[in-house]
C-alpha positions as CSV (number, residue, x, y, z in Angstrom):
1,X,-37.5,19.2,-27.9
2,X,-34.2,19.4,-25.8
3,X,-34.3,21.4,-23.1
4,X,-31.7,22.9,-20.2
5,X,-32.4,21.4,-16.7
6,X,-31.9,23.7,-13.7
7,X,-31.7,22.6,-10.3
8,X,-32.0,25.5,-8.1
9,X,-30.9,24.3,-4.4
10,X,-29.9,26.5,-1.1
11,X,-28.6,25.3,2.3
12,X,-30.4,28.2,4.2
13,X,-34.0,26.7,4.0
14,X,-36.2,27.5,6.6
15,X,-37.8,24.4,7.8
16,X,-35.0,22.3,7.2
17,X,-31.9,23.7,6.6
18,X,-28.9,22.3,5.1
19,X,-31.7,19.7,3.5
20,X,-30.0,19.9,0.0
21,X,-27.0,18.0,1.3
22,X,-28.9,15.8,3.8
23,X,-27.6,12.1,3.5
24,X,-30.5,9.6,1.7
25,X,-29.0,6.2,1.1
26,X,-25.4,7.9,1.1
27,X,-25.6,10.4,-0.7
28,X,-26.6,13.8,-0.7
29,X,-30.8,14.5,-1.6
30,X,-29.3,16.8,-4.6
31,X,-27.2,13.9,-6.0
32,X,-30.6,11.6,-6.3
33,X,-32.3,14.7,-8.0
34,X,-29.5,15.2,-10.4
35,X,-29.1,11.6,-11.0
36,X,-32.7,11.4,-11.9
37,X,-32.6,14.5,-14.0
38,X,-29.5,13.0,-16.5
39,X,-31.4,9.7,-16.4
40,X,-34.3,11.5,-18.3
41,X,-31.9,12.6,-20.7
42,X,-33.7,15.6,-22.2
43,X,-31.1,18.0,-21.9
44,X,-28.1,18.8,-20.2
45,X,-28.6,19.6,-16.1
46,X,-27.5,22.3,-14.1
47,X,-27.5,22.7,-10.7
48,X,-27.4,26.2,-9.3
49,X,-26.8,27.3,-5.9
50,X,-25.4,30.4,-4.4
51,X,-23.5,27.8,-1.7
52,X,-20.0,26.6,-2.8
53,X,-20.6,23.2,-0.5
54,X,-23.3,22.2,-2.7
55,X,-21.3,23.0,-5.7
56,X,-18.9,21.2,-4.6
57,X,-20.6,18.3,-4.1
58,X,-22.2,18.6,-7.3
59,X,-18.7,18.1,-9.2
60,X,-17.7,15.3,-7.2
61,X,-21.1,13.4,-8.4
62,X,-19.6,14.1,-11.9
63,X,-22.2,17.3,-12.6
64,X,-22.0,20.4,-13.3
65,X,-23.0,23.6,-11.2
66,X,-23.6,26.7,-11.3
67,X,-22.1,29.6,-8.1
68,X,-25.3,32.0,-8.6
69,X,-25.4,35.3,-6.6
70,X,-26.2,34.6,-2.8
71,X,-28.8,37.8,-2.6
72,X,-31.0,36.0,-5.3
73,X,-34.4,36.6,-4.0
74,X,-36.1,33.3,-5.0
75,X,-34.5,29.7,-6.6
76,X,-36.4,31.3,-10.2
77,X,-33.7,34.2,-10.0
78,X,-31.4,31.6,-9.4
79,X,-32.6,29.5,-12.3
80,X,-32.2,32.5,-14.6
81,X,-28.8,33.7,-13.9
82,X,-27.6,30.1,-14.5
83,X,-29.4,29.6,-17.8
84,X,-27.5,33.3,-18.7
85,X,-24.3,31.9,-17.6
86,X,-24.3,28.4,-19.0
87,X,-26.3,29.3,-22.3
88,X,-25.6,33.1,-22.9
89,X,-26.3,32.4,-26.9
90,X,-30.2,31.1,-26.4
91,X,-29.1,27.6,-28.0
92,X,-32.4,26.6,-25.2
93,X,-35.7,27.9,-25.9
94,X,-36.9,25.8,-22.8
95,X,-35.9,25.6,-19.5
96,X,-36.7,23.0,-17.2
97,X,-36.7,24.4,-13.5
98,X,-36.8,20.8,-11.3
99,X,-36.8,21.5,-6.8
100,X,-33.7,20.2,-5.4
101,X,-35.8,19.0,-3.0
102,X,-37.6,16.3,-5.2
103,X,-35.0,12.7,-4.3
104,X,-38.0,10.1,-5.4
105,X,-38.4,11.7,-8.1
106,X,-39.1,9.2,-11.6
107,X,-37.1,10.6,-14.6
108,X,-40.2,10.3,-16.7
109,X,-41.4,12.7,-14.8
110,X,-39.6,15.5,-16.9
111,X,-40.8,14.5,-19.9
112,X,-44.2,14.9,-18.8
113,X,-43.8,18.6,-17.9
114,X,-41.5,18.4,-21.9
115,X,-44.7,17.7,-23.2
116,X,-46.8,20.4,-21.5
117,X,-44.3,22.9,-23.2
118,X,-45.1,21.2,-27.0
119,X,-48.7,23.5,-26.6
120,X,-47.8,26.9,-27.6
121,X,-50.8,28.2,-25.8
122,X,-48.9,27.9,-22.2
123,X,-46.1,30.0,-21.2
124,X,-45.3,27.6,-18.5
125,X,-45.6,23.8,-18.0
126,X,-45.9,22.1,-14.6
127,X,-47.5,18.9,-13.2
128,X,-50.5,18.1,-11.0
129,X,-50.9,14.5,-8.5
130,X,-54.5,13.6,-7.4
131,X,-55.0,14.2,-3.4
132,X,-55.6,10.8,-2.1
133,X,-55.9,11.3,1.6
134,X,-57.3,14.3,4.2
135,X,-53.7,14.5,5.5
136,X,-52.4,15.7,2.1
137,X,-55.5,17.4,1.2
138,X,-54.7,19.9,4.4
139,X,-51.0,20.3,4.5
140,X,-50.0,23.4,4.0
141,X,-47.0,22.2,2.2
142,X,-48.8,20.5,-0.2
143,X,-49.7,23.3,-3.0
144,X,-52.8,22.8,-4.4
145,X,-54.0,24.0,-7.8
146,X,-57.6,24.7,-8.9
147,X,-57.7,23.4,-12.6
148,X,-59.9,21.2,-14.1
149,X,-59.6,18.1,-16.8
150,X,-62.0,16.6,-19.5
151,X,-62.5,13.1,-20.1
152,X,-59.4,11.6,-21.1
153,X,-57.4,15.0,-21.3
154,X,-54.0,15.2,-20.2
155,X,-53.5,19.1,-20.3
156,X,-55.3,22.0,-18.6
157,X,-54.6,25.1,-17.8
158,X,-54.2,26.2,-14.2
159,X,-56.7,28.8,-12.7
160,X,-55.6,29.2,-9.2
161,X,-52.9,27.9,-6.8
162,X,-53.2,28.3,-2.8
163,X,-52.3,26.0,0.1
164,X,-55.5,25.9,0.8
165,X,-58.4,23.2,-0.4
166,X,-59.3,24.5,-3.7
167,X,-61.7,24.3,-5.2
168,X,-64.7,23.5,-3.9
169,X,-67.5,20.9,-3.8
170,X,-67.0,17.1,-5.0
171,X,-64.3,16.0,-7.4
172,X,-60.6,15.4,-7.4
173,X,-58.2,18.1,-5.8
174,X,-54.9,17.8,-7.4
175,X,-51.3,18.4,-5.7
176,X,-48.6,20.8,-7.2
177,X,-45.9,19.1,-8.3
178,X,-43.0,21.3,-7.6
179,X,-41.5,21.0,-11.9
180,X,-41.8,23.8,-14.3
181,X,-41.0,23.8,-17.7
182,X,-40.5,27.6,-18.8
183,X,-40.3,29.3,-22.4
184,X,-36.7,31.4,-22.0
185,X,-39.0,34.7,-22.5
186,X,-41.3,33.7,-20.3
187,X,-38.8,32.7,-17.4
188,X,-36.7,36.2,-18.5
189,X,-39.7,38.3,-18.2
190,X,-41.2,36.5,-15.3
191,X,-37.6,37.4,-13.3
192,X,-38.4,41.3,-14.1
193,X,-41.2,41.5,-12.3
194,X,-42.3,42.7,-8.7
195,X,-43.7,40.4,-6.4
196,X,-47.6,40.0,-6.8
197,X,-50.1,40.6,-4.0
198,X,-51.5,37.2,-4.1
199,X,-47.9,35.6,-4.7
200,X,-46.8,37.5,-1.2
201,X,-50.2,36.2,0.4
202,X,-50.1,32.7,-0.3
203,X,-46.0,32.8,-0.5
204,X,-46.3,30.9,-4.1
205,X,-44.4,32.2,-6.9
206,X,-46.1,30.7,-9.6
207,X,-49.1,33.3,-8.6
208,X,-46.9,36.2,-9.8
209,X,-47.1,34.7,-13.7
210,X,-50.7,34.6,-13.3
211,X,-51.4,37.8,-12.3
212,X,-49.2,39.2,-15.2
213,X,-50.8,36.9,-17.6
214,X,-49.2,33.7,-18.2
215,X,-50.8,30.8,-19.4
216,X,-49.6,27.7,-16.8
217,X,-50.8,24.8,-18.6
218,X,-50.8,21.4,-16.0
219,X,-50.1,17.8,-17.1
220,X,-51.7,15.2,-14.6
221,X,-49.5,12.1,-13.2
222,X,-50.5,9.2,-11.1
223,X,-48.5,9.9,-8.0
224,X,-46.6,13.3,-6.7
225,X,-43.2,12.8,-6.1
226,X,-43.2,14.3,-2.9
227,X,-41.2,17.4,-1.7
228,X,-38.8,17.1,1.6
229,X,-39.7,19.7,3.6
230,X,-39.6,18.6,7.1
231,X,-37.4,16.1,9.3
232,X,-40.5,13.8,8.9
233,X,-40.1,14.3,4.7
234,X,-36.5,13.2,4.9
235,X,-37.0,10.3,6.9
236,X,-39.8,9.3,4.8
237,X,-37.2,10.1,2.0
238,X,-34.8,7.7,3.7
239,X,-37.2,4.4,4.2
240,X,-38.3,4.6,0.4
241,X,-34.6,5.1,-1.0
242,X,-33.3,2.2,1.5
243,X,-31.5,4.1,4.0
């Protein structure tokens, strides 16, 4: 199945601004997430941003990006208007949303979310990471998702998302990996609706689908690629890429 790549990125983040065109073995993080994401070669990739800088850069790296509206509430919106702008005929019945913020991120790693969107039961794909350590399990940057897998499954559908331990008792907690593979009506119905309670509680997006209905089905990897978030992130970021 080929499917559009979007790479939603801002400079204004909160805990780390500017962090899309922070330097990680010289060169910007967004240049090792697009890199990653044309080495998976499972579509063409976007990158959309409402700042001209990381557009900029994006074309100099040899990709292509997208100058989205800068009052876009959230990167989905931005994700939406660039899969109207680059494919206004629907040639892509799947989009792949993939975090700018993702620079260790293994290009197998979208065909695993691919593969989630092969079961017409979901309406949106995403990936899960067992918890290995207390640290991670109480972050609340690390999203975790209650869901739940059978022996030797590799697909489950997601129940609950929080920041929060969930759920309880003894077993595996498993990490949000911050990949989504949408259906195009999904994603273009998902962009019409208001903020949901628990999606403005727990500041999670992906709560909003759930409340309205969708079916997020989760695919389970070894390791999370993790998210840079903080200064600590992108040093981490810069001792694993060899900076």
């Amino acid at each position: 199945m080929s499917s559009l790549v979007v790479i939603p990125a801002r400079l204004a983040s909160t805990r780390l601004p500017g962090k899309p065109l922070a330097d990680i073995a010289g060169r910007p993080m967004i240049v090792h997430v697009l890199e990653a994401a044309l080495k998976a070669d499972i579509g063409p990739v976007v990158v959309a941003s409402a700042d001209p800088e990381i557009c900029q850069v994006v074309t100099a790296a040899k990709g292509t990006a997208v100058l989205t509206d800068a009052d876009l509430p959230s990167g989905s919106d931005r994700v939406w208007q660039a899969v109207q702008s680059i494919d206004p005929h629907g040639q892509y019945s799947t989009i792949i949303n993939l975090q700018g913020d993702l620079p260790t991120l293994a290009p197998q790693t979208l065909h695993e979310v691919s593969k989630v969107m092969d079961n017409p039961a979901f309406d949106i794909g995403t990936l899960v990471a067992p918890i290995t350590s207390e640290e991670e399990k109480n972050a609340s940057s690390v999203v975790k998702v209650a869901c739940h897998f059978a022996p030797d499954a590799q697909q489950t559908p997601a129940l609950y998302f929080s920041r929060q331990p969930i759920p309880w008792g003894p077993g595996p907690l498993w990490h949000h990996v911050g990949l989504y593979g949408w259906r195009r009506t999904a994603l273009a119905r998902f962009v019409q609706l208001p903020p949901s309670g628990l999606e403005k509680r727990e500041s999670l997006e992906q709560l909003r689908a759930l409340e309205n209905g969708m079916r997020i089905g989760c695919s389970r990897i070894a390791i999370a690629p993790f998210g840079v978030d903080t200064p600590q992130d992108l040093e981490r970021a810069r001792r694993l890429l060899g900076a």
